[in-house]
N, C-alpha and C positions, 0 to 999 in steps of 0.2 A: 600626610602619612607617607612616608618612604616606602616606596613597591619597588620589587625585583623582577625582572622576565622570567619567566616561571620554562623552565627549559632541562626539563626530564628525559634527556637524550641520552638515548645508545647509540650513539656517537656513526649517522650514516655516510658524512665523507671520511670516518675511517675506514670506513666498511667498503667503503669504494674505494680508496687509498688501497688495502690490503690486499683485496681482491678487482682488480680494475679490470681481466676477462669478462666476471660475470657482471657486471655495470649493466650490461643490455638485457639481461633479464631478472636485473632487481623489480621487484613490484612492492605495493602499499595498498594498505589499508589506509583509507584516510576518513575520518569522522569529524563534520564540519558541519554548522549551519541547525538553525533550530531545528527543521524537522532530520536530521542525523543525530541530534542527541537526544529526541525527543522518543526517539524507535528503541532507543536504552532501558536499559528498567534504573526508574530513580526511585530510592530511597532516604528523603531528605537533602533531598537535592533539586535544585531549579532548573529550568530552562529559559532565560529570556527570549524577548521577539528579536535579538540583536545574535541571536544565533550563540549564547556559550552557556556552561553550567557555572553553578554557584552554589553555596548552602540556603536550605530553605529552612523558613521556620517549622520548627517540629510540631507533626500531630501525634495525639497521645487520645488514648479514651477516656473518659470521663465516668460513663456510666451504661448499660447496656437492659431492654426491657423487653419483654414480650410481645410488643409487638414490630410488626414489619414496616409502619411508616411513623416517623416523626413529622408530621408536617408543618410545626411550628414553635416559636420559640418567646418567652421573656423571663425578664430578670430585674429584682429586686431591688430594692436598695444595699438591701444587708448582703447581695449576691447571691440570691437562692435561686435556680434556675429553674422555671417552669416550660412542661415540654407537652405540647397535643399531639395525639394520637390517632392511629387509623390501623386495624379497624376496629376498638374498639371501644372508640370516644372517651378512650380514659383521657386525663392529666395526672402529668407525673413530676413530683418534687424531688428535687436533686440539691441538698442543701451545700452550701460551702464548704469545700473541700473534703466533700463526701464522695465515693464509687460508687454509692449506688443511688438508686431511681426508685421511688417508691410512691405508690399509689395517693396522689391529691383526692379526686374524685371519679366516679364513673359514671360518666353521661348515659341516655339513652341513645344519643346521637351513634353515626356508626363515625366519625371522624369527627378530630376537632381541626377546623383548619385555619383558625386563627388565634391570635390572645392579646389582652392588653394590661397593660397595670394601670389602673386608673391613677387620679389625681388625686382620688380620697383611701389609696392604696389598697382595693378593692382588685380584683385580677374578674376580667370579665373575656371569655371564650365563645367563636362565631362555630358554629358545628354546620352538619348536612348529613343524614336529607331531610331534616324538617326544618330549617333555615333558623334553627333557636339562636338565643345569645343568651347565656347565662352570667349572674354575678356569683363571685366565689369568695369568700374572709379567708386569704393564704394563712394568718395567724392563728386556725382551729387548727387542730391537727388532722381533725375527721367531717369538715365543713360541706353544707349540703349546696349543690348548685343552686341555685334562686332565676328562675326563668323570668327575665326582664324582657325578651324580645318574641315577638312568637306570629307575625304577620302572613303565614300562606308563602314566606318563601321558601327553598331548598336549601339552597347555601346562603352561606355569610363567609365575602370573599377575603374582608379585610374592616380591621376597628381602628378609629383615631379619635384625640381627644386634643382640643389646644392645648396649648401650654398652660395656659393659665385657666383651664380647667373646661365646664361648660357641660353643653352634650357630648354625648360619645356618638358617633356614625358610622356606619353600617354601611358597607356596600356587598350588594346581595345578587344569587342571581336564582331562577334562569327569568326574570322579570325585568332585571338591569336597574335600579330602582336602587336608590342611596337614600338612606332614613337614618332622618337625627330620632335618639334616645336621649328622653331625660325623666328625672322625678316627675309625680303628677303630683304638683300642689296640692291639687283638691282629694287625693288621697294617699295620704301618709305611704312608706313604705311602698307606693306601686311606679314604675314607668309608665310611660305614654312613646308613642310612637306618631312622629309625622313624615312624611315625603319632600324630601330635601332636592331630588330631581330624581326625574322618572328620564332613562337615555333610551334610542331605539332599540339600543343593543342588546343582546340576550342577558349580557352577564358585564357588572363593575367589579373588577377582579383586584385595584388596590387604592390606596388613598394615602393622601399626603396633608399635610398644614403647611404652608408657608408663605409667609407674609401676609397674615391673615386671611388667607383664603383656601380654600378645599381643590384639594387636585386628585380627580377620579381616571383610574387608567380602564379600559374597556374592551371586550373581545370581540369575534367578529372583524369591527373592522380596524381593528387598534387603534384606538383613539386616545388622547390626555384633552380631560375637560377640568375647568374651570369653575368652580361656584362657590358664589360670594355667601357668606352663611347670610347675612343681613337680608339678602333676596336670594332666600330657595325659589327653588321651580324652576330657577333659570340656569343654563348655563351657556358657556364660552367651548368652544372648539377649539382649545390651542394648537394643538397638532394632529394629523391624519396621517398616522407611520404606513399607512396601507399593506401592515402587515396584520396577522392573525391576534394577537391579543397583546395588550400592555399589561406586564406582570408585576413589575417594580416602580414605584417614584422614591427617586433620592432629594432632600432636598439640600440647599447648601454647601454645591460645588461649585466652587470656584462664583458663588452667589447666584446661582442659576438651579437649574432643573439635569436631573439623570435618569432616562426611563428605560427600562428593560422589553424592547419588542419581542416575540417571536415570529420566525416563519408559518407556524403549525400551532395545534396546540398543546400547552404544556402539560405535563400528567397531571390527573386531580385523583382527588380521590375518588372510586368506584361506588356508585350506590347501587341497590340490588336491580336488575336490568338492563344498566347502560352499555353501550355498545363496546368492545372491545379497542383500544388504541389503532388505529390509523397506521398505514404507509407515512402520510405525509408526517403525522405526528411523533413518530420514528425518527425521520429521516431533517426536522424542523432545523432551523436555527435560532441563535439568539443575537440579537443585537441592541449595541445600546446607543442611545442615542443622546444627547447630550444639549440642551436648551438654554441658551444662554440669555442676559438680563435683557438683553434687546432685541428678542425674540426669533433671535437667528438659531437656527438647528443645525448641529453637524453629526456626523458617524461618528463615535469614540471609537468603536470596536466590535469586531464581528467574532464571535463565537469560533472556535476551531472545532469545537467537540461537541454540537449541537445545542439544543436549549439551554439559557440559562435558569436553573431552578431558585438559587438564590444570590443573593448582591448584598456589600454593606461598604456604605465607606469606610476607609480606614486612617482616618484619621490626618492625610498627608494629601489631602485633593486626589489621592486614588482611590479605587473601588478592591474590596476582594471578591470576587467569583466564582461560583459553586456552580457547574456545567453536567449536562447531557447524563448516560446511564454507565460512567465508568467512573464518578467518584471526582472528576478532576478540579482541582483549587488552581487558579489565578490572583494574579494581581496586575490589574492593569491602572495605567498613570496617567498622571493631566496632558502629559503631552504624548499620549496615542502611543508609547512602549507600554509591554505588556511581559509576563514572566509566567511560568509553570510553576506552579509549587509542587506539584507533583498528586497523588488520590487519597482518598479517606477512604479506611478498610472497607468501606462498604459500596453498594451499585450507586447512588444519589446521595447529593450533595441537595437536601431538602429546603434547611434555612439557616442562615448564620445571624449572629447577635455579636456583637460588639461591644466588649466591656469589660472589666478586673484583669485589666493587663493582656489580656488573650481576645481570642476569637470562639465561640459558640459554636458547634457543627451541630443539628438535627441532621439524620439519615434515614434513606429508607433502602429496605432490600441488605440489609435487617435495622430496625429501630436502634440506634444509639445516639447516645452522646459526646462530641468529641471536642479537640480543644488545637487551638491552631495557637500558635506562640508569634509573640509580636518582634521578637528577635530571635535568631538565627539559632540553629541546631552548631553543638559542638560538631559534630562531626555528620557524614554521609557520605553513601556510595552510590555512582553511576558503573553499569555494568552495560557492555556492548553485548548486540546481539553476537552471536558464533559468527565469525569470519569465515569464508571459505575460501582456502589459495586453490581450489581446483585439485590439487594434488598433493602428494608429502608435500610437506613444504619446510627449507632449514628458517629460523624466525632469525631477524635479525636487528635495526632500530628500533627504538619507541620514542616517540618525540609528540611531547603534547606542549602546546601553545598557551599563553595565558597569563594574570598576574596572581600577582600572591602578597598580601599585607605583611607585616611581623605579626611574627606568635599563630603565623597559622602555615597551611601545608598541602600540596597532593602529593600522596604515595601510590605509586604504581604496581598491578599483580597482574597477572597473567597463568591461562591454563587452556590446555590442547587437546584434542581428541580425534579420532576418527569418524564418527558419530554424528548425524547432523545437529541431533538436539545434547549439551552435556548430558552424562550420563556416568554411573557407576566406572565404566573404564575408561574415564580420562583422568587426565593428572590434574594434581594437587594445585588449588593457587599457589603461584608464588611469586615473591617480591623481585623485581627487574634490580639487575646493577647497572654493568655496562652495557648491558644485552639481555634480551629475554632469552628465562632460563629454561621456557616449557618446551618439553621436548619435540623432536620434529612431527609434524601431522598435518594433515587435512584441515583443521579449524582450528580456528582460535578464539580467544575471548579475552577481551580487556575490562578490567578493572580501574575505578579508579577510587580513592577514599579522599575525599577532602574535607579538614579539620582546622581549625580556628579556637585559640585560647581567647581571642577577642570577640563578645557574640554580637558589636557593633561591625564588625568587616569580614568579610568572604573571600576566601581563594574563588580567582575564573580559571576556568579555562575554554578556547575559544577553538582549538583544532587538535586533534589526534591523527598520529600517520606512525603505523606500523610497518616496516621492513621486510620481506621478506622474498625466498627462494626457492621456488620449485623444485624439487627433485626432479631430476631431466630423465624424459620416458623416451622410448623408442617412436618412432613414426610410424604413421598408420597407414596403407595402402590397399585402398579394396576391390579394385578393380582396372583390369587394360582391357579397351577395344582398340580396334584396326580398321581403318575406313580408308577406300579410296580417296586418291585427291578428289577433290572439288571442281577444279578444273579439266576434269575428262582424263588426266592423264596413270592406265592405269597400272601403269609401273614405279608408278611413287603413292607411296601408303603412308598414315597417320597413323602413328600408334598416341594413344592418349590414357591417362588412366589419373585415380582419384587418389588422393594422400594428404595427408593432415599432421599438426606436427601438436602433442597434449597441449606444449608447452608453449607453442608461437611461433616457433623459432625458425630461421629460415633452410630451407630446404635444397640438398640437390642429389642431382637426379643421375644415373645410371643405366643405359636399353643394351638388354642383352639379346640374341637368337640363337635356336640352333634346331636344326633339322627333328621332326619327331623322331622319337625312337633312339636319337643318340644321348649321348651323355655331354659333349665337348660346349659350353656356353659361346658365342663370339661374340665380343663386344660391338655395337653401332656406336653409341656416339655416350660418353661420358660430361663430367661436370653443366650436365642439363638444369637451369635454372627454374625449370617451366614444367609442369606434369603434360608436357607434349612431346613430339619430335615427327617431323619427317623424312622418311626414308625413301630412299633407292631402292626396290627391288633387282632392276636386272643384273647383278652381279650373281643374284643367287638363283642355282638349279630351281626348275619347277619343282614343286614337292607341298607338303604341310609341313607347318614352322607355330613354335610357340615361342613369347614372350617372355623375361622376368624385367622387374624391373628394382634396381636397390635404392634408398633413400638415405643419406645422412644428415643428421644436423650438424654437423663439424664446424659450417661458419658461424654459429652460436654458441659454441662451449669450447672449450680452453682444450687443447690436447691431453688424452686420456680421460675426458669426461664425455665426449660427444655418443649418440647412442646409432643403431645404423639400424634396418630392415631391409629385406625384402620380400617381392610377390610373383609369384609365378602364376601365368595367365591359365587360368583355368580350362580355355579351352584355344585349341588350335586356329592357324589361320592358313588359306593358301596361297601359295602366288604358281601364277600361270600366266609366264610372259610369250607363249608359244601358240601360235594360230592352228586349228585345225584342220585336218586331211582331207580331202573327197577323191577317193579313188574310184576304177571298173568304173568311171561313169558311160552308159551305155545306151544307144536309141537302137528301137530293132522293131521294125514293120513285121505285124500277125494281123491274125482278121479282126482282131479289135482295135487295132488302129495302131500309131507308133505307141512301144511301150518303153520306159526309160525307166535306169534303174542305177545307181551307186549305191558307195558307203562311206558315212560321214567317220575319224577319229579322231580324238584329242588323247594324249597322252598324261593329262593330268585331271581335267575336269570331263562333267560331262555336255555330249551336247545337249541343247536345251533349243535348238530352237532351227526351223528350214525353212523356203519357199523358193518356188520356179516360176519363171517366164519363157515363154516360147515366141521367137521372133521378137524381142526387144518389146513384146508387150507389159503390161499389169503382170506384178508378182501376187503370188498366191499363196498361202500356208501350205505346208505340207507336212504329215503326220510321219511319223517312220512306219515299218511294217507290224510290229505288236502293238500299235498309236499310241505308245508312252512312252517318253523321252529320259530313261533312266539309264542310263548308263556312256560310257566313253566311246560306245561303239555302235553306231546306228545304222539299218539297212535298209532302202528309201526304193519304193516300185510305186510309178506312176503312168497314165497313159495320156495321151496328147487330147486336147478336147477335139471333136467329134470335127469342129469347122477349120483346123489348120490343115495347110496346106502340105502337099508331100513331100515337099523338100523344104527344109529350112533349119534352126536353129532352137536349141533348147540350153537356159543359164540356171546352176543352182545358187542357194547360196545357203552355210550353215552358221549357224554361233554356238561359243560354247560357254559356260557358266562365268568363265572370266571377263567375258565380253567382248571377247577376240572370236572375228568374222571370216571363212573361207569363202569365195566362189570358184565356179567352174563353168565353161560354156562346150556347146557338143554340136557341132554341125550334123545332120543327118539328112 
């Protein structure tokens, strides 16, 4: 089949061609990879495990009933669809190309959770919680259940019947216990019940025929057994999944075995008292495992969206796959790819059937019937989550990746808003030409429709990358501090301050000063690359001094587009390159011994700090005379201790707030 590069471009080396300033702050959106198309809402639309979308086959409803679980499914010859219920043990007939679902029979049972057509076209149903199995003539119209099974158990997990006819088997729990049914010769019109194998496990949750032999899956400790009908009682362990229970046996892939494990267990139906679902059972997964003729085991596939609820194969050595509590359908392949088809309207995907050109969907979270097609939807949409460019933003490419058959297509739409979630005030979708046409904003949202006249071939596509431009905002600046050097020296100061730029772009910088109180800015140092700078103070008078500092983005946008700010420092700084005074320093013998006295000044700051020594001993704190150090002018009276001698020497020494130290010494 001849394919095209599927190549939906708004043209972005034009876009850089026309505009080659703004190059450096193009940005994208790009959407790539299964879990990026998977975050999409799909409508008829896939996702492979190979990372790209595609059309998927269409689901449609069928039929819709009263109640909230379908737990089970068969189908006739003539294609009449039989469906069990929960909770209210009804079955329900859905005949050939009929909408609606209407009442077979109504059990006592509160669920029916299994069904079979027999060999002698009899439809026979496992219910719970009295573990019944009834026979039912689908050919009444108003036909009465006939209770063939009825042994003390709860459930009936699952019914099978050879091919060529025989007993039907029962696997049941909470006893674990698998029982052949058949007619009792010795009285017409009744069954009989025997014990085909009694397993440790609580619960036989499904059963298989293949190659003449019985294959029971089991919960607890997930087990697949083996038993040979010719010698019940016994069985075989073929495998120990060691996980929580075996839900599905497939048989006749690839001439082997496909079993459905879970991590947890999977939902069953509720009888009056049981305990509420589990964390773990929430949180479980599904995994399939895959048994092949020579009794080697490998992983097929591990679940992405929790348990699997239902499996069938389809026909192609792959499976389809009905998962966890969002509805999701699968289809994964013999050789380990796998694809999303996308959800069935309803919470669970309960059991699928396989048959009359389609697929069978039972639901629960609400009860319907649905129908999955075995070729491809004319048409479907993937839609991205809202993009966010951070700000306005002008749109510019669209470029999606991918192939494309004859007779099929993607078309491209797009729509913008300010809004995180769309909403009433955004715009219109609308169709991309050379460019997206939604107008500038905050977010965006891509569209895409992909359509096929051929329902054998699918348009892909494999990557999405949107263009786009930020509206260019001013710089942000919120703060300048002033710190002395680091290295003691304290006539050089560090101004530093905080700034951001919406858009990325790079920054530069501008330190301005100027004396409090005046008006006139001086500039220090321009084209600063760096939100720092170090200065020189001693060229400037002592005094207090404030900051601004200005910002542009210039080396990131084209002349007349660049944006500028500035910040003026909210609070003052001082420089005081000027040591302080001690004058009148004075010693003068009274009867209280030598008494000394000065006064310390600074002309900018104040002092903060004294002490004396007498004869080159130990210096001492000293207080001023109100003993609070507040102000630029302090008056200091002290007397000599009691043991110096009468003649000698007295040294002060002051500091003041800038860290600048006077002394003085005084012979006396």
């Amino acid at each position: 089949m001849k394919k095209r590069c599927l190549q939906l471009l708004i043209c972005a080396a034009a876009t850089a061609m026309a505009l080659p300033s703004l190059a450096v702050n193009t940005r994208y959106f790009t959407v790539q990879g299964r879990s990026g198309f998977e975050s999409g809402d799909l409508k008829k639309v896939a996702v492979t495990s190979m990372g790209q979308i595609q059309l998927a086959p269409e689901i449609k409803d069928i039929a819709e009933t009263e109640d909230p679980f379908l737990w089970c499914l068969a189908q006739n010859e003539d294609g009449t669809i039989y469906a069990g219920a929960g909770n209210s043990g009804r079955i329900y007939k859905i005949a050939p190309d009929s909408d609606e679902a209407q009442i077979l029979v109504d059990t006592p049972e509160i669920a029916i959770t299994c069904l079979l057509i027999g060999s002698d076209g009899m439809l026979y149903a496992g219910g719970a919680p009295d573990g019944i199995v009834y026979q039912i003539d689908p050919s009444m119209d108003k036909p009465t259940p006939k209770t063939i099974f009825q042994e003390g158990e709860k459930y009936v997990w699952a019914l099978i019947q050879p091919e060529d006819g025989g007993p039907i088997y029962a696997a049941t729990g909470d006893k674990g216990k698998l029982y052949s049914i058949a007619p009792d010769e010795e009285n017409p019109g009744s069954y009989k019940a025997a014990v085909a194998f009694d397993a440790d496990d609580p619960h036989l949750l499904s059963l298989a025929y293949h190659d003449g032999m019985i294959y029971a899956g089991s919960d607890n400790e997930g087990r697949l057994y083996r038993i040979d009908p010719s010698a019940p009682k016994k069985a075989f362990a073929v495998y120990d999944t060691q996980q929580k229970e075996v839900k599905h046996i497939l048989t006749d892939i690839e001439g082997g075995l496909v079993i459905n494990a879970s991590t947890g267990p999977v939902p069953r139906p509720q009888i009056p008292g049981a305990p509420p679902p589990s964390r773990d059972q929430m949180e479980a997964k599904g995994i399939l495992y895959q048994i092949l003729p020579n009794g080697v085991v490998k992983t097929l596939w591990t679940s992405p969206a929790g348990v699997i609820h239902a499996v069938v194969p389809n026909g192609e050595g792959g499976l389809i796959v009905g998962t966890g509590d969002e509805g999701k359908l699968y289809v994964v392949h013999a050789d380990q790819t796998w694809m999303s088809l996308g959800n069935v309207s309803e919470s669970q995907t309960l059991d699928i059937l396989a048959g009359d050109g389609r697929y069978i969907i039972a639901t629960g979270n609400s009860g319907k019937i649905q129908s999955l097609g075995m070729k491809v939807a004319k048409e479907g949409t993937w839609e991205s989550e809202p993009q966010d460019a951070g700000l306005v933003s002008r749109w510019g490419s669209l470029l999606v990746e991918g192939e494309t058959p004859e007779r099929a297509g993607v078309a491209t739409e797009t729509r913008s808003g300010n809004t995180r979630k769309p909403d009433s005030t955004w715009s219109q979708w609308e169709a991309t030409t050379d460019k997206i046409l939604s107008p500038d904003a905050r977010y965006l949202q891509i569209r895409l429709k992909l359509s096929s006249e051929n329902m054998e071939a699918t348009p892909t596509a494999r990557l999405l990358r949107a263009a786009y431009l930020q509206g260019n905002a001013a710089p942000m600046i919120a703060s300048i501090r002033v710190s002395a050097d680091e290295e003691g020296d304290s006539t050089r100061l560090r101004a530093q301050w905080s700034a951001a730029d919406p858009n990325g772009d790079r920054l530069e910088f501008a330190l301005y000063v100027r004396p409090e109180g005046e008006e006139l800015w001086t500039l220090i140092e321009d084209e600063l690359m760096a939100p720092a700078h170090m200065f020189d103070s001693r060229p400037m008078p002592d005094g207090d001094y404030r900051l601004k500092v200005t910002a542009t983005d210039k080396r990131s946008n084209p002349r007349g587009s660049e944006e500028s700010a500035e910040y003026v420092a909210r609070s003052t700084f001082r420089i005081d390159n000027t040591q302080p005074t001690i004058s009148n320093l004075k010693a003068e013998r009274g009867e209280e011994g030598v008494m000394v006295s000065f006064v310390a000044e600074d002309g900018t700051s104040y002092i903060v700090s004294a002490v004396y020594s007498f004869n080159g001993e130990d210096w001492y704190t000293l207080h001023p005379d109100d003993s609070i150090f507040d102000s630029q002018r302090e008056e200091f009276l002290f007397y000599a201790p009691e043991d110096a001698p009468e003649r000698g020497s007295v040294a002060v020494r002051v500091r003041d707030a800038a860290g600048h130290s006077q002394s003085a010494r005084l012979r006396y």
